[in-house]
C-alpha positions in Angstrom: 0.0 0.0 0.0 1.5 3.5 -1.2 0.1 6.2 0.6 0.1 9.6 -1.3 -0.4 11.8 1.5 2.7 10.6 3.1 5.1 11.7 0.2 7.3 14.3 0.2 9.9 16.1 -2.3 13.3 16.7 -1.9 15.2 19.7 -2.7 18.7 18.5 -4.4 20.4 15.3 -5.8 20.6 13.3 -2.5 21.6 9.3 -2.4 19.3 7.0 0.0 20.4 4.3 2.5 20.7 2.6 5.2 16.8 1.6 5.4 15.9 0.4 8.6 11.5 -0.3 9.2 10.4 -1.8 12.3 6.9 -2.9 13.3 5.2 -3.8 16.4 3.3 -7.4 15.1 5.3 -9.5 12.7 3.3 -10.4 9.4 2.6 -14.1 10.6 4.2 -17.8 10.4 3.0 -19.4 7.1 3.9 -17.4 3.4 3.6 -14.1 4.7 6.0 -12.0 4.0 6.2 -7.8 4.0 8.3 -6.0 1.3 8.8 -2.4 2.1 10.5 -0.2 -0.9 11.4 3.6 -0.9 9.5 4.7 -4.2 11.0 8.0 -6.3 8.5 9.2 -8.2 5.9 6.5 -8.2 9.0 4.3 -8.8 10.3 1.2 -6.9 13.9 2.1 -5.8 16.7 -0.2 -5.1 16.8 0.5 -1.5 14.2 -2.4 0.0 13.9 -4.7 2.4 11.7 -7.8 3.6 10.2 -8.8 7.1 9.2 -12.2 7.2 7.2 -14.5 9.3 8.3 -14.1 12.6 10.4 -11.5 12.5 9.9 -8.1 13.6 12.5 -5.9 11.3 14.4 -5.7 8.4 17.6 -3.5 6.7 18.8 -2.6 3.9 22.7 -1.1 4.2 24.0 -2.4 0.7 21.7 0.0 -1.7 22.0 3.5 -1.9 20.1 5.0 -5.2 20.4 8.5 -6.3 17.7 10.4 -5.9 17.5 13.2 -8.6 16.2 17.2 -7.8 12.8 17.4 -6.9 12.2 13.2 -6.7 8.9 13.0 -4.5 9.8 10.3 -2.2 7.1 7.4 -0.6 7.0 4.3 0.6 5.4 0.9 -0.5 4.6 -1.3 2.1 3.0 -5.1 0.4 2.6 -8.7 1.4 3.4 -11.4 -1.0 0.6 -13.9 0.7 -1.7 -15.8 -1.7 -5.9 -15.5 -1.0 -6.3 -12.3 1.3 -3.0 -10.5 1.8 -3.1 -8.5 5.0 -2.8 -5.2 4.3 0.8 -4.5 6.5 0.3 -0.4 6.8 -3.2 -2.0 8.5 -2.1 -5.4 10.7 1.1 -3.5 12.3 2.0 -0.2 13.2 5.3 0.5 11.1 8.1 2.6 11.9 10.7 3.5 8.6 13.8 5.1 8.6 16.4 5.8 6.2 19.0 8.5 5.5 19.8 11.1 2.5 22.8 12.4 1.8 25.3 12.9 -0.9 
């Protein structure tokens, strides 16, 4: 789920990393799995990570995209389970973090 509202632009050229998203309930033992992607411009970026199943937290220190003048930033929280996908910005309250620099 990509939330418009929750976008916002930045100023210059800036390179993204080091994403780190916790939640508070982890997506569930079975298939479930939650992918959580920094978008630029409506665009998945490079800088993602996955929680699965038990686990309460993922990272991503290896990407670091450039992020071009005026690049409206979001991110894209979804599950990969089959049937009825839980919705993860619903089932967990999510806390993202990342950093921009040059």
């Amino acid at each position: 789920t990509e939330v418009d509202e929750n976008m916002f632009m930045i100023p210059g050229v800036a390179v993204a990393r080091n994403l780190r998203v916790e939640v508070d309930v982890a997506p569930g033992a079975g298939n479930d799995t939650w992918t959580i992607t920094l978008r630029d411009d409506a665009a998945s970026s490079t800088l993602t990570c996955t929680i699965d199943e038990a686990a309460t937290n993922c990272t991503d220190t290896s990407n670091a995209p450039v992020m071009t003048a005026g690049s409206k930033l979001a991110i894209l929280a979804t599950s990969n389970a089959e049937g009825a996908p839980a919705d993860p910005t619903a089932a967990a309250a999510m806390t993202v973090s990342f950093c921009l620099g040059q």
